[in-house]
N, C-alpha and C positions, 0 to 999 in steps of 0.2 A: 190713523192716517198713514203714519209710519208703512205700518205693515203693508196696506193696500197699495203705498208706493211700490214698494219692493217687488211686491206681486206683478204689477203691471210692468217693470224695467226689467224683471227679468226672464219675462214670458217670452217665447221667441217671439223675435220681426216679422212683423205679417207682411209679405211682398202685395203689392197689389197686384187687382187684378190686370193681365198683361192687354198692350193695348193692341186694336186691329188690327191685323199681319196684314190685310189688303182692304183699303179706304182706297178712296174713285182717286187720290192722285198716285198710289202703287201702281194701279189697274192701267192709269192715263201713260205711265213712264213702260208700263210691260207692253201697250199698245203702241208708244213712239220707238220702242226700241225697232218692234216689226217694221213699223216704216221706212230708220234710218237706214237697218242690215239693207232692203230691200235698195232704197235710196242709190245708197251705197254702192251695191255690186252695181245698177245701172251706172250711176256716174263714171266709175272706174274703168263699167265694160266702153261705154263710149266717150268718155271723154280720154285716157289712160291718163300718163304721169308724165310732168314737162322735161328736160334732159335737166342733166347736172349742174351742177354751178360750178363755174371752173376760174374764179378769180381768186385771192390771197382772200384768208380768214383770220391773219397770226393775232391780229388785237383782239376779236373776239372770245378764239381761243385761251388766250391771255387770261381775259377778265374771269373767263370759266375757271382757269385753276386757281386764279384768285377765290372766287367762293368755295372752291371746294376745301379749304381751310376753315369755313363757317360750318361748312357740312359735318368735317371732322372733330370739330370740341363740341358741338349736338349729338356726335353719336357718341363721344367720351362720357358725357354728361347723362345721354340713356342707358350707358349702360351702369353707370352707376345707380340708377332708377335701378334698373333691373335687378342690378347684385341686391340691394335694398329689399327686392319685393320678395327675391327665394330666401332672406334669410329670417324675414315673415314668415315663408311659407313652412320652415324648420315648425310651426306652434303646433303643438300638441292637439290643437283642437281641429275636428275634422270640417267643421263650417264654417269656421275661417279659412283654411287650408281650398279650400274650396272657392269662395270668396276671393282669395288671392290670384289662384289660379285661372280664376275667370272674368278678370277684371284688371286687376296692375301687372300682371305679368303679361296676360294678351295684350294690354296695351302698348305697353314697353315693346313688345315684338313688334308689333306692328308698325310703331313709330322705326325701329329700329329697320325693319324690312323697305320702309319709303326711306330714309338718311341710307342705305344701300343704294338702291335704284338712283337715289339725286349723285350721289358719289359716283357711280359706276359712269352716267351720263357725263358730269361735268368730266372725268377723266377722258372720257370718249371725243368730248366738242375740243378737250384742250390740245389732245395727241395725236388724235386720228382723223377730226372732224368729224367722221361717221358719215354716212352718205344724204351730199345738201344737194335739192333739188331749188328748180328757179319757177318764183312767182315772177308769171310774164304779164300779167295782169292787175299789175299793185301800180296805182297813180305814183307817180311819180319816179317809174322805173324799176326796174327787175331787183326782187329781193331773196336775199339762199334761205332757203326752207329746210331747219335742221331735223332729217328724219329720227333721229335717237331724241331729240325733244320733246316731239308728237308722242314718238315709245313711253316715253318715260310719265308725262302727264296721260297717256291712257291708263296707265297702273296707278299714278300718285295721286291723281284724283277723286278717283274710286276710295281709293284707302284713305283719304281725308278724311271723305263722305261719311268711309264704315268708321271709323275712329270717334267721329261728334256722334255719329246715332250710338255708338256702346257707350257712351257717355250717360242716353236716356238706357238705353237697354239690357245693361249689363247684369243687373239684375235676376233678370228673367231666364239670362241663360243664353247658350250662344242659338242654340235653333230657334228660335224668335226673333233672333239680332238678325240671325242670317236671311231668314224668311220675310220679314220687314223690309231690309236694306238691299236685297238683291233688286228689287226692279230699279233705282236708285242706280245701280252699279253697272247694270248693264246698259241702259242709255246711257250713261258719262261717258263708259268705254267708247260706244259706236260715234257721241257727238264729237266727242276731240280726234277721232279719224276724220268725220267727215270736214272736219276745219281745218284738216291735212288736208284732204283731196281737195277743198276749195281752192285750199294756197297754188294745188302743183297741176292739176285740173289744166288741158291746152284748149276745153271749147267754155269759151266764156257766158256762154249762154247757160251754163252748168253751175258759176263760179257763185251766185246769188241764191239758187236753191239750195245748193250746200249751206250755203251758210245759214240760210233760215232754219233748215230743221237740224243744224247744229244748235242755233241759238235755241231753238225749243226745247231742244233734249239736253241742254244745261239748263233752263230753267224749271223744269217739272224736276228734277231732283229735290232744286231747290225749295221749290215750294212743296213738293214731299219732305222735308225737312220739315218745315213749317209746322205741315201738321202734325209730326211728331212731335213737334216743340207743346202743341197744343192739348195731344194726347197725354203726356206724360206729365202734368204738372202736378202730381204727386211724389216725384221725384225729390229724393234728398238733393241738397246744392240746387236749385232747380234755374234761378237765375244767375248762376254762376257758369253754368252750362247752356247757359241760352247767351251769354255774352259771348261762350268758343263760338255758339252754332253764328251770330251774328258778326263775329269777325272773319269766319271765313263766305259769310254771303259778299261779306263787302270785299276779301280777296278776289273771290271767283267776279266779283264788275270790275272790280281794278286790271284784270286780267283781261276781260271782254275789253273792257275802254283800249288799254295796250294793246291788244292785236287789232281793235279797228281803227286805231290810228298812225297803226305801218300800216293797214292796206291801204289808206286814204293819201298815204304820204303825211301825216302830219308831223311825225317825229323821223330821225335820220334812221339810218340803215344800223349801223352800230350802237346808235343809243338804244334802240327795241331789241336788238341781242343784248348789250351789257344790261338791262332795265332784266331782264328774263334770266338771265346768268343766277345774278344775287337777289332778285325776287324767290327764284327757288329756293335758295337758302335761307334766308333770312327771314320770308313768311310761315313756312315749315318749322323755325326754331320759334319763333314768337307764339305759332299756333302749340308745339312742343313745354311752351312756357306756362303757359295757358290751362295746359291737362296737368303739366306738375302740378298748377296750385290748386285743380281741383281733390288732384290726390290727395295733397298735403291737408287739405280742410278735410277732406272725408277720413282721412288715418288720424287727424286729430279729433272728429266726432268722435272716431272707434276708441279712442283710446281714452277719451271724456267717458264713454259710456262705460267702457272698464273698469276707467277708478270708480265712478257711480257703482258699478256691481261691487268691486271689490271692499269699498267703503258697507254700504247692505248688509254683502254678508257678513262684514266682520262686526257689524252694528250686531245683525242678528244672531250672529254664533255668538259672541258677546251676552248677548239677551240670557241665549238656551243655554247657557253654560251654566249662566247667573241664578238662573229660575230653576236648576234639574235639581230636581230630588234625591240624587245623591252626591254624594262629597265628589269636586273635582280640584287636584291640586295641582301647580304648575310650579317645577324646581327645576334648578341645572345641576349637572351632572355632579355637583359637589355635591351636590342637597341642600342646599339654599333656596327658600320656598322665596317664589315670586308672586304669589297671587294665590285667591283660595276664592271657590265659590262660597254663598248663603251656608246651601248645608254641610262642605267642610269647615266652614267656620263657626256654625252652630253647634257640632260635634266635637271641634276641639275646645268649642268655648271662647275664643278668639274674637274680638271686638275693636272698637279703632283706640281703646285705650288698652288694649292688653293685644295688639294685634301679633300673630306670628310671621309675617313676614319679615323676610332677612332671617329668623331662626333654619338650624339644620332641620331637614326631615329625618334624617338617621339619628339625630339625637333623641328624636319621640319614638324611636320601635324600637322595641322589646331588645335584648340580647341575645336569643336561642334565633330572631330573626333576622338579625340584621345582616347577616353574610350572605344569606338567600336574597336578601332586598339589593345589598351592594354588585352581588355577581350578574341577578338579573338586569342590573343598571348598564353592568362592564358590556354585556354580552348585547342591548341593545345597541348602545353608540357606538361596539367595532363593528357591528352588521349591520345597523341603521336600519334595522326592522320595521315594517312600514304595517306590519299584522298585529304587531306589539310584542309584551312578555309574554301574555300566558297569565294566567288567574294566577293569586299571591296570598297567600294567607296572612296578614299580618296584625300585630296587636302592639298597639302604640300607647303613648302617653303620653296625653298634653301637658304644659308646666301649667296649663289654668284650669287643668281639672283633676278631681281630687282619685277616680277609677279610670280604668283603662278600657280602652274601647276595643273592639274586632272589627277588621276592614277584610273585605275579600277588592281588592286591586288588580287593574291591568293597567302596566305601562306602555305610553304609547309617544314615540318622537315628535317633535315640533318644531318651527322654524320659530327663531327669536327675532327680534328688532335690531339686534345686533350679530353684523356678519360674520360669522366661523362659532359662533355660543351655541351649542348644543343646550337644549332645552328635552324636560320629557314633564309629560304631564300622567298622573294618577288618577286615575276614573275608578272611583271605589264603590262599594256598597257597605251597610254600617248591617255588623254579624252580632253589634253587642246584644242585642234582644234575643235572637235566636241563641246564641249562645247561654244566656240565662236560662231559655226553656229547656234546653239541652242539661244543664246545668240541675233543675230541677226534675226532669224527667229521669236521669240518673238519679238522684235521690231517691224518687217515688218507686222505680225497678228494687231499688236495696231494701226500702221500708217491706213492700211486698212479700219480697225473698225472705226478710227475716220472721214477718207475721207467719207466712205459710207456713216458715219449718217450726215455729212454736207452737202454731195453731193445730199441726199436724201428728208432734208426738202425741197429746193429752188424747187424739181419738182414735191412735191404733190401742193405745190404751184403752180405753173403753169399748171398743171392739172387741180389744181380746177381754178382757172381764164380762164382756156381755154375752158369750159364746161358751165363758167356763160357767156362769150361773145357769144358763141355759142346759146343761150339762148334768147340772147339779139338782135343778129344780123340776119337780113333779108336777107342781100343778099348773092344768093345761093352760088355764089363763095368764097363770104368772109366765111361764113361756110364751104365750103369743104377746107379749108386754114386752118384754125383754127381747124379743125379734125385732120387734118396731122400734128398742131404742139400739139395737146393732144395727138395724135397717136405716134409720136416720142418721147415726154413725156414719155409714159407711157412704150417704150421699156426701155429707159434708165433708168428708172425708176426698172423694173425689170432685168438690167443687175447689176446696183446697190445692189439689193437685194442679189441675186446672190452671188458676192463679198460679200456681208457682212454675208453669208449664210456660205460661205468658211472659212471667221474669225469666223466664232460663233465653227464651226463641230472642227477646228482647237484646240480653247479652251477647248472646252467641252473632245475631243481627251485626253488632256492633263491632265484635272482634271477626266480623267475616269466615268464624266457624262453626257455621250451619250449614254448609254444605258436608261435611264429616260426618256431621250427626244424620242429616236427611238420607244421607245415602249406607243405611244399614239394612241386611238382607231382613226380610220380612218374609216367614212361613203362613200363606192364608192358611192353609190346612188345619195348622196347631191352631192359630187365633181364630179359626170359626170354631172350631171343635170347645176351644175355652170360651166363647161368646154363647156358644148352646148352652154349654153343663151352666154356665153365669143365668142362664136367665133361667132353666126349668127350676132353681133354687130363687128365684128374683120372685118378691111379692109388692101388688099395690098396697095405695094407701091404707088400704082397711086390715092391712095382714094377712089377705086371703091369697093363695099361688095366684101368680102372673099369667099363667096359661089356663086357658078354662077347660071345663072338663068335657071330653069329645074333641078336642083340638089336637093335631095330631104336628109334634116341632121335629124334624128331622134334616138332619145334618147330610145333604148329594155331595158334597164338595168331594170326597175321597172315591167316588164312583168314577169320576175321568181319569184316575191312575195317575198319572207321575205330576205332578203341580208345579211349576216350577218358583223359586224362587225371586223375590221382587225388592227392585231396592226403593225404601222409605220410611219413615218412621212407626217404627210398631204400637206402641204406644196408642199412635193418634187412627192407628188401622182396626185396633181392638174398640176401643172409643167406638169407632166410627159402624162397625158391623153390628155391634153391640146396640147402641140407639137405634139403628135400625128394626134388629130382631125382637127390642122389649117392645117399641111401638108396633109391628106388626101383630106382635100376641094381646097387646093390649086390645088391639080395634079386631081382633078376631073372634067371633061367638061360637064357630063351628068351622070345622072345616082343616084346615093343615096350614101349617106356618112352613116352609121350605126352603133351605139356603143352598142353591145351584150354583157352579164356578163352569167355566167355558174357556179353553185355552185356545186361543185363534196364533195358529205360529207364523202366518204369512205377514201379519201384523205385530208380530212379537206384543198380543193383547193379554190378560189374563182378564177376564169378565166375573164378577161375583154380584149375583143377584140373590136378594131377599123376597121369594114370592107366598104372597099371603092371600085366603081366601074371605079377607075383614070388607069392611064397608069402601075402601079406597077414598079417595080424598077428590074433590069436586073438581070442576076446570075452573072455578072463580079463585077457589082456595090453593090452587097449584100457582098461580101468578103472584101470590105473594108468600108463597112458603117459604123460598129461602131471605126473607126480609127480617130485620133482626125485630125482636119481640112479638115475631106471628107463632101462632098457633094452627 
């Protein structure tokens, strides 16, 4: 169960899949925008804009640089959001990195771009006025219509809008967000103009249609919202996010109810400018409050989710550590062992009543290695090698066991539980077995060696005695007797060699000088020439010549003139011609046995072929000729 948790927590996030870019209320808000623009330019063309307002605004004003104080510790406060969210974005990890930037940073900007626009405004109502025009048409007498008001909620509300939808969307990505959100954004813009041109509007028959399809292209955003609320309920935080979306419906009526209640005359002239002064502030910082705390719950899922991983994997490095089949040790830089896997603690023999922890590691290796062990240590933690040592030959000795073991070791650095302790952990492999066979396979090379060379005097011995009777003795059969025991001689004689050829390659293998020996010049000329005169003297089993009679063995090789010299072992070139040319004469009844050379220079080749006119050897029996014990 473990495991399977693990699996599934640390498999990437599956985004779902992203919802409708255009459902019938996108389509209904891209069709009112057409009408407003359209609306729009007719009202404008015929009705135009009423003159100025030209009485005293200084209280107004007033109240405006009073909230621009509010404005100013909400943007202090973003942008400490912000510095927050780049030094997130410093993580090493490229999908968080991602994630950040596409989610708490955009947000932050964006909040940060409306706390501009509300600043810029309240500065403008407080110092400049900006240019107020006069509603002649508001019950209960003429009211100044602040043009930089209108400016500023055509852009601030829009960016509300887009800020709750990345809320659902952010996600997916900003081309989704944008693609989504745009019809939203462009009717808000068009409907808060035409609730301008209502205000300043001078033919009143104009002043009621404005406001209708004002109030419609505020409310199809709204309810565009809706259905994204709807769409998206797969959304992390989901009713956390659906309480922003529903505080700002209930701004956006607070704000309808307020301006139909200056046009009706129900509230004074300066109460509905101070109510809109610190409404802009104040609902902007509450809605501002609102995105912090969904941040704050989503940075602290993220960061649940991390201990989750981090706890996992240290469950399961833990595990593999514990479980791996070769020794792993963890010590600090003194050599004070901290911990030992299963099988370095089965290899030192180490148990919870003889346990080596808190013992030195350098007091268990060898002395010929401990300065290798301790330099490789030095040379890790001044360079904090992230690749490791390097393979380590070592041979230790536990105090609870009675031989010594072989470890081939790579060190490798670690982070401890404790800040500034350099830790390095040992990932070994256990050489003592291999070392044994090693151990014994030396042996077996020396046994070898010394059989062959006693096995070897007593038969040149007997060769040569069997050569001087030979010599000596008349009668025919007592000579073909005494051939067969020089002739058996001189096989055992070279199966000995042989052996001792295998201990010599074996040594030389070892001391890495076989290349000196391989590379001696080799005359084929001579050794065919001695491989000829060897065999027409060479007889089979029964003591009869090797070559039959009508067979005709002849030596081409001195027919291409200059031969040149080749570097290899002679020895195993004579061998090797040799077995060739006895089996060729063997399997031949008639016909010529022939040893051709061919010197190709372009190839720097020399070619030595044995061609015989015997029986040849079949295609069944060629696929397993060079197989060991074929015939």
């Amino acid at each position: 169960h473990h495991h399977s948790f693990v699996s599934s927590m640390l498999a990437p996030t599956a985004v779902a899949m992203a919802p409708e870019v255009h459902p019938f209320t996108a389509v209904l808000c891209y069709l009112w925008s057409a009408v407003s623009v359209l609306f729009y330019l007719f009202a404008y063309y015929v009705g135009g804009v009423a003159p100025r307002w030209s009485s005293d605004l200084t209280n107004i004003g007033y109240h405006a640089g009073s909230a621009i104080l509010l404005i100013f510790s909400a943007f202090v406060l973003e942008l400490g959001f912000l510095w927050t969210g780049l030094m997130f974005a410093q993580s090493g990890q490229a999908e968080l990195k991602k994630t950040l930037r596409g989610h708490r940073l955009m947000d932050s900007f964006l909040t940060l771009l409306e706390y501009v626009i509300k600043f810029v405004t309240g500065i403008t109502i407080w110092q400049f006025e900006g240019p107020v025009h006069v509603d002649i048409w508001a019950v209960g007498g003429e009211r100044p219509v602040f043009f930089v008001r209108f400016a500023q909620w055509a852009v601030a509300v829009p960016l509300l809008i887009l800020i709750s939808n990345r809320a659902f969307l952010a996600e997916y990505g900003l081309r989704i967000t944008m693609m989504r959100t745009l019809p939203s954004l462009i009717v808000t813009f068009w409907s808060v103009w035409l609730a301008w041109l209502m205000e300043v509007t001078t033919v009143p028959g104009l002043r009621w249609p404005c406001m209708f399809v004002s109030a419609v292209g505020l409310f199809l955003p709204l309810a565009d919202q809706v259905q994204l609320c709807l769409q998206c309920q797969g959304v992390n935080l989901y009713k956390l996010k659906c309480a922003m979306l529903i505080y700002q419906i209930v701004t956006f009526i607070f704000y309808a109810a307020l301006f139909m209640f200056g046009r009706f005359g129900i509230i004074e002239l300066s109460m509905e400018q101070i109510v809109y002064a610190y409404c802009d502030s104040t609902v902007k910082v509450l809605q501002g409050a609102l995105l912090a705390m969904i941040r704050s719950c989503e940075d602290a899922e993220q960061i649940h989710r991390w201990y989750a991983e981090a706890v996992a994997y240290k469950k399961d490095f833990d595990t593999i550590i514990k479980l791996a089949h070769v020794p792993v040790v963890t010590f600090l830089q003194d050599g004070t062992i901290l911990r030992l896997n299963e099988a370095a603690s089965e290899l030192f023999n180490s148990t919870d009543d003889k346990s080596l922890v808190g013992h030195k590691l350098t007091d268990m290796i060898r002395k010929d290695k401990k300065d290798l062990f301790d330099q490789s240590v030095q040379e890790l933690c001044e360079k904090d090698k992230s690749a490791g040592s390097g393979l380590l030959e070592l041979t230790c000795k536990s105090p609870y066991r009675e031989d010594e073991c072989y470890l081939l070791v790579n060190l490798v650095m670690v982070d401890t539980y404790q800040e500034g302790v350099k830790a390095l952990v040992a990932i070994g492999q256990d050489l003592s077995e291999l070392c044994e066979l090693k151990s014994v396979e030396e042996k077996k090379n020396r046994l070898m060696a010394v059989v062959s060379h006693e096995i070897r005097s007593p038969l040149h011995g007997m060769i040569g005695l069997a050569a001087s009777m030979m010599d000596l003795v008349t009668n025919d059969g007592m000579k073909r007797q005494l051939g067969m025991v020089k002739s058996c001689a001189a096989r055992l004689l070279d199966l000995v060699t042989n052996v001792m050829d295998l201990s010599e390659s074996e040594q030389r293998k070892k001391n890495a000088g076989s290349k000196a020996y391989a590379e001696q010049k080799v005359n084929f000329v001579a050794i065919t020439e001695e491989a000829v005169v060897m065999s027409r003297m060479a007889v089979d089993k029964a003591g009869k010549p090797l070559i039959k009679a009508g067979v005709e063995l002849k030596n081409c090789t001195r027919d291409i003139g200059k031969v040149p010299l080749v570097k290899g072992n002679p020895y195993k070139c004579t061998q090797m011609i040799y077995n060739l040319l006895t089996n060729a004469c063997k399997f031949t009844v008639s016909g010529s046995v022939f040893v051709c050379a061919k010197h190709i220079k372009e190839q720097s080749i020399l070619e030595v072929s044995v061609v015989d006119t015997g029986c040849g050897i079949s295609p069944e029996a060629q696929k397993r000729i060079f197989k060991p014990f074929e015939q």
